[in-house]
N, C-alpha and C positions, 0 to 999 in steps of 0.2 A: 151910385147905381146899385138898384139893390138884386140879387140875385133870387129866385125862388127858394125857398126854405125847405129842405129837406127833414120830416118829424124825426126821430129820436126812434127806430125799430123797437119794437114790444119784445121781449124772450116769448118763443110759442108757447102753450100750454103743457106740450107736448117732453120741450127741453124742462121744466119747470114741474114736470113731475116724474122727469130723472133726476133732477137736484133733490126730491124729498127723497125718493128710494136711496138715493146714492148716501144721504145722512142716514136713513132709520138701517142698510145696511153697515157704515161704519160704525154704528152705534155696537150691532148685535156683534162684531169680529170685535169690539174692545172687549164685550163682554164675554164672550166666548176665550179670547186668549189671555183675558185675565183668569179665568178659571182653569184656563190648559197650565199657565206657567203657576197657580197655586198645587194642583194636584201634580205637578211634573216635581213640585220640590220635595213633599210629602211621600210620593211614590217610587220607588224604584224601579228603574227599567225592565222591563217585562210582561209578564200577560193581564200582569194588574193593571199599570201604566195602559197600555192599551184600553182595556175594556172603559178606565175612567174616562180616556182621550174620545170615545167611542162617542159619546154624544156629539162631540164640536167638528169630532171627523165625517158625522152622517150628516151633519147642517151646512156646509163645506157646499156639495154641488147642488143644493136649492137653492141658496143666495145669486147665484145668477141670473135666474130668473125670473128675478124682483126686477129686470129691464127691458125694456120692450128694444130699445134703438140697438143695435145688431153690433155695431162698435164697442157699445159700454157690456155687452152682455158676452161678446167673444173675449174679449180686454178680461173682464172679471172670471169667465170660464177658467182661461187660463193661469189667473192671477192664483185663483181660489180653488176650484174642481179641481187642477192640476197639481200647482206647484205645492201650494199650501197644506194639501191635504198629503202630499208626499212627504212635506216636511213635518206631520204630524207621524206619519208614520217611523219616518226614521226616529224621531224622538222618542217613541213608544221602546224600541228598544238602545234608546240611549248613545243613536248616532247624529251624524248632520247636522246643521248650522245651529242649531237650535240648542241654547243655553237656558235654562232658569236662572241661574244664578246672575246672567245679563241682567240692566236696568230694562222698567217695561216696556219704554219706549223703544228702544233695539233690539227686544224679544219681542214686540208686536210689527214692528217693519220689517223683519226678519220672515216670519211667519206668510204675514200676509201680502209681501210684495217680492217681484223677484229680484233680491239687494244681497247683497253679502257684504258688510262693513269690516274694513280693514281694522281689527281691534287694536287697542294699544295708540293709535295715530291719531293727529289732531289735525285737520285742516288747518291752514294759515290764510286762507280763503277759501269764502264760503263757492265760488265757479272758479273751475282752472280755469283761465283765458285762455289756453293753447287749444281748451276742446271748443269755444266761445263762436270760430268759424267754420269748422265741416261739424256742428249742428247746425249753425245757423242757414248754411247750404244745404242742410237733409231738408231743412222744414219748407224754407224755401222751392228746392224741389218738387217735394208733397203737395205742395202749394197747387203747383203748377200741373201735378199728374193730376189733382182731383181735379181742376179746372176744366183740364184737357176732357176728363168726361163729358161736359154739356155736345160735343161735338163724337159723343161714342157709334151715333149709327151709321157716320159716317167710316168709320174703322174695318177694317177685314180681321177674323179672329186674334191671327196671330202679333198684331200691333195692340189689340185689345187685352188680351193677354199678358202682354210685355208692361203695359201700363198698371194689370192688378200684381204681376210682380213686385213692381216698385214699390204699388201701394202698400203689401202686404209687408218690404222688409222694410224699408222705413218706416210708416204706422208703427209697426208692431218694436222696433229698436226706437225710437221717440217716444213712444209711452214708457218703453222698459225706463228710457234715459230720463225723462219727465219726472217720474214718480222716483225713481232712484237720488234725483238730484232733491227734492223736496224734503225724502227724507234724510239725506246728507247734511241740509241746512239742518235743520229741525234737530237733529241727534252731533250736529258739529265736529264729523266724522266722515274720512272720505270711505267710497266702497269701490268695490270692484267692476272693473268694465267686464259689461255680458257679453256685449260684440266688440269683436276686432277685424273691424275690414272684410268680411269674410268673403267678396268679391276677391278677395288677395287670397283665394285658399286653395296651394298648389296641388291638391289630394284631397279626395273622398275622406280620408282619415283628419288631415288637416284640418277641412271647412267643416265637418261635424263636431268634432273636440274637443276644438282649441280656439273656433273661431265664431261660430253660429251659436245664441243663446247659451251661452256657457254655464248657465245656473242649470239646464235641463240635462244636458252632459252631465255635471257631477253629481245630483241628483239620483239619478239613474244608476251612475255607476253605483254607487252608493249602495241603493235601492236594489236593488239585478243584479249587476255583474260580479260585485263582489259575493255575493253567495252563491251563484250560477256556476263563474268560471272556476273555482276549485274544484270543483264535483266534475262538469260535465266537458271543461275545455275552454279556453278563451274564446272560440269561434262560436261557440254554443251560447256563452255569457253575453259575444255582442251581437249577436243574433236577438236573444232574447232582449237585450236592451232595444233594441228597434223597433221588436215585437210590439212590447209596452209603450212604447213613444206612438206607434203608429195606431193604436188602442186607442190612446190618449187623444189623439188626435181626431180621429172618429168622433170621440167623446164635443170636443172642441167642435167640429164641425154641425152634430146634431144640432148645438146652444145657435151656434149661426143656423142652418137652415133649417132646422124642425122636423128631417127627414130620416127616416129610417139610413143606417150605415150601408154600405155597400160593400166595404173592403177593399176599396181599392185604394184609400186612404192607405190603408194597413201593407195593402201592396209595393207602393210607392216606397216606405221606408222600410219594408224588407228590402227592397231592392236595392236600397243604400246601403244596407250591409252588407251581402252578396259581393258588391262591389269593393267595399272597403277589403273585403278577403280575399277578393279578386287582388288589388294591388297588393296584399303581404302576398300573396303568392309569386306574383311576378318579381315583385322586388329581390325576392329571397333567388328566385331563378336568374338574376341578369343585377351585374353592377349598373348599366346604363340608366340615366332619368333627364326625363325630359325636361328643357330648361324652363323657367318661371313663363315666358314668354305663349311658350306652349301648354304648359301646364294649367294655368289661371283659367283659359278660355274652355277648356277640355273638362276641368272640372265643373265652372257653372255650367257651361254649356251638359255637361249630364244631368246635373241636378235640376237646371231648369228646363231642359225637353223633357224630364220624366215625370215634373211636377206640371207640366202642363198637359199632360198623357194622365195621371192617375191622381191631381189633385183637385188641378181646375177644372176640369171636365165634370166630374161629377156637380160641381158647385155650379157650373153656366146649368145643367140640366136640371137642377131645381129651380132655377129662379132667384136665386141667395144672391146673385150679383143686380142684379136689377133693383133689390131693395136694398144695397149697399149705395147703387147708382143715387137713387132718391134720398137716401141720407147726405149725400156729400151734396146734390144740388140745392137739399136745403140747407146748407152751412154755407156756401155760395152766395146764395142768396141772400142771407142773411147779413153775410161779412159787406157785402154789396152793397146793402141799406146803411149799414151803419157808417160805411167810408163815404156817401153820400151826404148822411148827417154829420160827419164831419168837414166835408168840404165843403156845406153851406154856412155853417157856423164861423167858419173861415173865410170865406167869402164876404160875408155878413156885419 
């Protein structure tokens, strides 16, 4: 009996000419951090350092907008306008992850991806196993939150919400982890976990740290705090680290929606540190702390009713989420046709 024949789905034109951009941009970052780690060897840290860096630091936040799809061009924002170009900066004056003396291939992943490779160590395998099933239940997950969009009008804000939550930490911790493991294979070196559970982060101080994006934390401090808080006070150094993160972020948001900043981006993560000095202060006033139990809920529960107050808000009032909605239905879509031509070909 024969089944109906399901065609073999086409790649849109659309995904097929972010595959070109996505090459002619790794192309110009080869070329570009082959030049940063020549003139980083020849130059010594300082003003000189800089000014030479100064070309590949100003090419930095135009390369994202070599994408039109809203994923790959927030993903690169980040990757490149953010991290990359901070790690340009610290090198200028001869800080941060950033070696010349490394081989190129671990100064070019380094640079341009958010990785920190444990030096000196050699994988004995190229995937831990033990991380092999709570990835495979994040993606899994993800799977399932983008799905659950086809059915978003029927949603009331706050379950809608709860759903671009998810999307945004896993998305965003599955790319980090993606690109991190590629280039672990590729360089035969393991690197350092960015996330750690940060659902499990008993304190404002905790889930920022130690636990949420941990390459943006050291960064920063690096960048900010460490010249900040001698001068003007710790609470002024992590103030101003927020400042900058919440800056940043702004930054990140425009690349998504195309709209003038608001501030309230920048609000949201003052208000994280506000808080974090809120609990040194209470700490220091009272031995007592609340046990994990209370603690875990208290903290996301801050982070995420403030981020749904001063993040997502502005982002539902442009529109930015509705053409994130039509990118996932068409990878839906798409996954859709292709699981159909495989299951005729099987059938078959």
């Amino acid at each position: 009996m024969h089944h109906h024949q399901y065609p073999w789905p086409k790649l849109p034109p659309s995904i097929l000419t972010e595959l070109k951009y996505s090459i002619i941009v790794s192309f110009v970052l080869l070329a570009g951090m082959c030049y940063v780690r020549f003139a980083t060897i020849h130059i010594p840290p300082g003003f000189r350092r800089f000014i030479a860096l100064l070309p590949v630091i100003s090419l930095l936040p135009a390369l994202p907008a070599a994408f039109s799809f809203i994923h790959l061009r927030t993903i690169a924002a980040f990757f490149l306008s953010w991290l990359a170009l901070f790690k340009l900066l610290l090198l200028s004056i001869g800080k941060g992850p950033l070696d010349p003396s490394q081989s190129f291939l671990v100064f070019f992943f380094t640079a341009t991806l958010p990785v920190k490779f444990q030096l000196g160590h050699r994988k004995t395998s190229l995937i831990s196993i033990s991380e092999v099933p709570l990835q495979s239940l994040k993606t899994l997950v993800l799977i399932c939150n983008i799905y659950l969009y086809r059915y978003h009008p029927l949603y009331d804000m706050y379950t809608l919400l709860s759903l671009y939550t998810c999307h945004l930490y896993l998305g965003l911790e599955l790319a980090v982890t993606l690109t991190g493991t590629i280039a672990s294979i590729i360089i035969n070196m393991p690197i350092e976990p960015q996330f750690n559970n940060p659902f499990l982060g008993t304190s404002l101080r905790d889930f920022w740290s130690r636990r949420w994006n941990i390459m943006v934390s050291q960064t920063l401090r690096q960048l900010v705090y460490d010249p900040v808080a001698p001068r003007l006070g710790p609470a002024i150094g992590l103030i101003a680290c927020f400042l900058v993160s919440g800056l940043m972020h702004e930054v990140i948001f425009y690349y998504l929606a195309s709209t003038r900043p608001t501030g309230e981006v920048v609000s949201f993560f003052l208000l994280q540190g506000l808080g974090i000095i809120v609990e040194h202060i209470v700490k220091r006033a009272t031995t007592w702390r609340p046990p994990k139990i209370i603690a875990c809920p208290m903290t996301i529960g801050f982070v995420m009713i403030s981020a749904f107050w001063l993040v997502f808000d502005p982002l539902l009032r442009t529109g930015a989420d509705e053409r994130v909605l039509e990118e996932c239905m068409g990878v839906i879509t798409f996954l859709e046709d292709v699981a159909r031509a495989v299951l005729s070909k099987i059938r078959n």
